[in-house]
Steps between C-alpha positions, in 0.01 A plus 500: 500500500656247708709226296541124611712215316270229577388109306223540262352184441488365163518102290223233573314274732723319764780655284597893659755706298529850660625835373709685689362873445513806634100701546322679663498407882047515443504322176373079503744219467427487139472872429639753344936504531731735402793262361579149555817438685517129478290155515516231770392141493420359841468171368882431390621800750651684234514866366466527147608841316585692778612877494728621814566821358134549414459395888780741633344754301136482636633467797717841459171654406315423846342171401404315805540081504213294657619206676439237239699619207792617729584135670420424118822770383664398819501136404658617161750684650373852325439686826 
């Protein structure tokens, strides 16, 4: 099973909230995830509740990052 930190999209209309989650690399935006590292509003550009040592750990364990939610981590200086 391959694993991916990635947004799932999540909040309202006009109004996007995402979850940054780690799933399964074949699973849907809003499928199925395996624990919630964090959430990111792209409106104010701010993280909100993130974990770096739930990040470093994933990461540890062979979790890949897909190019949106690292220059998201990057931005928040966790990577």
């Amino acid at each position: 099973m391959a694993l991916r930190i990635r947004l799932a999209k999540f909040g309202r209309s006009h109004h996007p909230i995402y979850r940054i989650v780690v799933m399964d690399s074949r699973s849907p935006r809003e499928g199925r995830y395996i624990d919630i590292l964090g959430t990111y509003d792209p409106k104010r550009k701010e993280l909100i509740d993130i974990k770096p040592e739930k990040v470093k750990e994933w990461i540890q364990k062979g979790a890949e990052i897909t190019d949106r939610a690292k220059s998201v981590l990057k931005n928040a200086n966790i990577l």
